[in-house]
C-alpha positions in Angstrom: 0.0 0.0 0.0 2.7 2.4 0.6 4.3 1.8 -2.6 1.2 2.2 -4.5 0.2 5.6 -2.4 4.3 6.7 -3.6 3.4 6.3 -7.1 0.3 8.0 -6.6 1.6 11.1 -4.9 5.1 11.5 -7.3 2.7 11.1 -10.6 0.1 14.0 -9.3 2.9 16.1 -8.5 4.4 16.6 -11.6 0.9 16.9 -13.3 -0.3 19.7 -15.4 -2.3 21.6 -13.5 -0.9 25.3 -15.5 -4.1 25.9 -17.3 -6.2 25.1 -14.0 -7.3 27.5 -12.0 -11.3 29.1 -10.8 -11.5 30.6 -14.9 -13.8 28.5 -17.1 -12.9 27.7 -20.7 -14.9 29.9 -23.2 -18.1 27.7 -24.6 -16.8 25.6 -27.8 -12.9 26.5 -27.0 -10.5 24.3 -25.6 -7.0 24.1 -24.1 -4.5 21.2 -24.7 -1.0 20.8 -23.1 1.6 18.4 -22.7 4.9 17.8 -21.2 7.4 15.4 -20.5 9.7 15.9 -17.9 13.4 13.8 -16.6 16.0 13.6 -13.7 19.8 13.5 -15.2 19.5 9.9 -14.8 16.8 9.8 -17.4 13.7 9.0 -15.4 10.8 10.5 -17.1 7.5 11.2 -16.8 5.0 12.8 -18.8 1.8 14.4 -18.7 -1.3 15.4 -21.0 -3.9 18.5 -19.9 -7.3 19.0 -21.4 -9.9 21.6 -21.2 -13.1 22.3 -23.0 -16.2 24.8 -22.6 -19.1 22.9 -22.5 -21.3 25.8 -21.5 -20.7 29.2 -20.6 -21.1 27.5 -16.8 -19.3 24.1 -17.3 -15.9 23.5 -18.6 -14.9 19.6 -19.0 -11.5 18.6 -18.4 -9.0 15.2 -18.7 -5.6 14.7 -17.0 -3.5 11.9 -17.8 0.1 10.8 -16.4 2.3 8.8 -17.3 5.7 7.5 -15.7 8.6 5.2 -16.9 10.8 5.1 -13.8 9.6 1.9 -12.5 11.2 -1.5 -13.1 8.2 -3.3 -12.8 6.2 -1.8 -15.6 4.2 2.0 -16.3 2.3 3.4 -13.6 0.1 6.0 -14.4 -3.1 8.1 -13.5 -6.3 9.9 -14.8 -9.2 11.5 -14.3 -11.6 13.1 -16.0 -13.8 15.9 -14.2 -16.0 18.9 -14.7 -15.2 22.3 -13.8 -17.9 25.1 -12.3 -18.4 28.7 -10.6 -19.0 29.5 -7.3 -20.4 33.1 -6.8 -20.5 36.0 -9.3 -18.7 36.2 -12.2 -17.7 39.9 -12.7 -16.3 39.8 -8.8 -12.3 40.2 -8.4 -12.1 36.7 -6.7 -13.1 34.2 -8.9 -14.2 30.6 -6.7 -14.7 27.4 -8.6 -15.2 23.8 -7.9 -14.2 20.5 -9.5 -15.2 16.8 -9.7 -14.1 14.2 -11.6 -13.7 10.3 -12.1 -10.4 8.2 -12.8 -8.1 5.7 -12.3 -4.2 4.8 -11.1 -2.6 1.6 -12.6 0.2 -0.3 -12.4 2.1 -3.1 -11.0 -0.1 -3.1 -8.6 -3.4 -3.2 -10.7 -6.2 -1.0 -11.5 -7.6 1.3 -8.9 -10.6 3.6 -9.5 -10.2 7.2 -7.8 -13.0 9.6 -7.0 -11.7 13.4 -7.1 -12.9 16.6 -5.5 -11.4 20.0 -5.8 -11.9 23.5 -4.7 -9.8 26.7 -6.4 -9.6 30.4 -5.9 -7.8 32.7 -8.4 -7.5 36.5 -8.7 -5.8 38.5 -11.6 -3.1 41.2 -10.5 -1.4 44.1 -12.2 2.1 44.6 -11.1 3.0 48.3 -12.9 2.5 47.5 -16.3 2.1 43.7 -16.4 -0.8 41.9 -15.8 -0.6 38.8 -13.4 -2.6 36.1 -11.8 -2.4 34.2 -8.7 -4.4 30.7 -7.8 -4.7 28.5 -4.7 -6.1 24.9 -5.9 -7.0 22.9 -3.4 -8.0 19.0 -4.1 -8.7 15.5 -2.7 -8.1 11.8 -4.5 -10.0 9.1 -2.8 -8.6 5.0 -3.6 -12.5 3.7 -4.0 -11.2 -0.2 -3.2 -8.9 1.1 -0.2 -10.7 4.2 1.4 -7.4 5.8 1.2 -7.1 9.3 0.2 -4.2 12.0 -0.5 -4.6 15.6 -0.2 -2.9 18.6 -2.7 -2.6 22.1 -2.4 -1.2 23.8 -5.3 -0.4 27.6 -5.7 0.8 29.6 -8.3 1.6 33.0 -9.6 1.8 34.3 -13.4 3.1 37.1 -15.1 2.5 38.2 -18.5 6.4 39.6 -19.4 5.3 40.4 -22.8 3.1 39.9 -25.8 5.1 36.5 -26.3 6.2 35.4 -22.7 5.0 34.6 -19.8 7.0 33.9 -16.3 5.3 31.3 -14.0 5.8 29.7 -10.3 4.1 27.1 -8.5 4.5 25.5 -5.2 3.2 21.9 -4.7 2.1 20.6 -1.9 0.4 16.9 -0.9 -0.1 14.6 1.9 -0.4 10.7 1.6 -0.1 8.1 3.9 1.6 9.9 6.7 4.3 11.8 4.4 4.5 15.1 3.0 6.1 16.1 0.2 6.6 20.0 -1.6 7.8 20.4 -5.3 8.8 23.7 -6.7 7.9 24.5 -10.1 9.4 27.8 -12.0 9.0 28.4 -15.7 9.1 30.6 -18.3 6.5 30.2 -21.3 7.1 31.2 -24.7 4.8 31.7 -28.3 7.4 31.3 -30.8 6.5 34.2 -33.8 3.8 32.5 -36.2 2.6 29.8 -34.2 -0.8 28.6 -32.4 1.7 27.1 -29.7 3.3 28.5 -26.9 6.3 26.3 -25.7 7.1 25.5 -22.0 10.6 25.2 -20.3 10.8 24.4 -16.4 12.4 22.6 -13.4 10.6 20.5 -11.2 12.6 20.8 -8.1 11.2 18.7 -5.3 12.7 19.7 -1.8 13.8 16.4 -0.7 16.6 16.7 -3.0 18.7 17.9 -5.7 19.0 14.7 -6.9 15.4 14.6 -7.7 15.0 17.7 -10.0 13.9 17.7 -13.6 14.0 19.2 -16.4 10.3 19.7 -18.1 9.4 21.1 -21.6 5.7 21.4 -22.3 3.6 22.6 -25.5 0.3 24.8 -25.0 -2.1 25.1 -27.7 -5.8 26.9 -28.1 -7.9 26.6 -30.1 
């Protein structure tokens, strides 16, 4: 049980929560990302972000992960979940709430996850930059085991420019008696005459140096 909740709580840090946040997706758009990300000794990991409007009060969303680092086989996660507003949407603080459906497989089998989330976000202007700032809150219950593992996410943007943006996030979960904090800087990029912004990062979890990454991502909407 303790390796399986290991697996759990290493793949959900490294997801790709960038796009997530209180905000829903305009009705008929939809935001796609993915990234891959690997320690020096080449242990990777990769993840794949989805979000759609459904309605102007419902945005639909998918989160898959995938990690190669184990020799017993893939492990990996997803869920898929629904996104929508708490309170009015022309106040400063936005609120939202999420839930959503998966499952985590691997060595160990299949297990089917429940998921429950809550967010808060606020945009910012910092002199002549515009910014944003979100706190994501969320819980993943193990429906065979009655286990569960708590996250806390935070993260602050800033638009550097037409064509850049720099971002920070701080992750933080609890599982099965352990804690564990990653920190996440990156700088985004929309190379000139392109739909896609490109996405370089370290993942630099504070148990050790030994455990950073190196992560490149691509954004796209459409």
């Amino acid at each position: 049980m303790r390796y399986y909740l290991l697996i759990t709580a290493i793949l959900h840090s490294f997801a790709a929560p960038l796009a997530a946040g209180p905000w829903l997706r305009e009705e008929g758009k939809t935001f796609l990302s993915t990234s891959i990300s690997s320690t020096r000794t080449f242990e990777t990991q990769s993840s794949t972000y989805l979000e759609f409007g459904l309605t102007k009060e419902t945005t639909l969303g998918a989160d898959l992960n995938l990690a190669a680092n184990d020799p017993s086989g893939q492990n990996g996660s997803g869920v898929l979940f629904f996104r929508r507003a708490l309170g009015p949407a022309e106040g400063k603080n936005k609120f939202a709430y999420e839930i959503g459906i998966g499952a985590n497989w691997g060595s160990y089998g299949t297990r089917p996850t429940l998921k429950t989330g809550l967010t808060w976000g606020r945009g910012m202007q910092m002199g002549a930059k515009g910014g944003w700032v979100t706190i994501d809150g969320t819980l993943l219950w193990d429906v065979k085991s009655k286990d569960y593992r708590a996250k806390l996410d935070g993260t602050f943007g800033l638009n550097l420019g037409k064509a850049a943006k720099g971002i920070l996030e701080l992750n933080l979960g609890h599982s099965d008696g352990s804690t564990y904090a990653t920190f996440v800087p990156s700088l985004v990029v929309r190379p000139p005459i392109t739909d896609f912004q490109i996405q370089f990062g370290i993942e630099a979890p504070l148990k050790g140096v030994a455990a950073n990454r190196i992560k490149i991502g691509l954004w796209r909407e459409f």
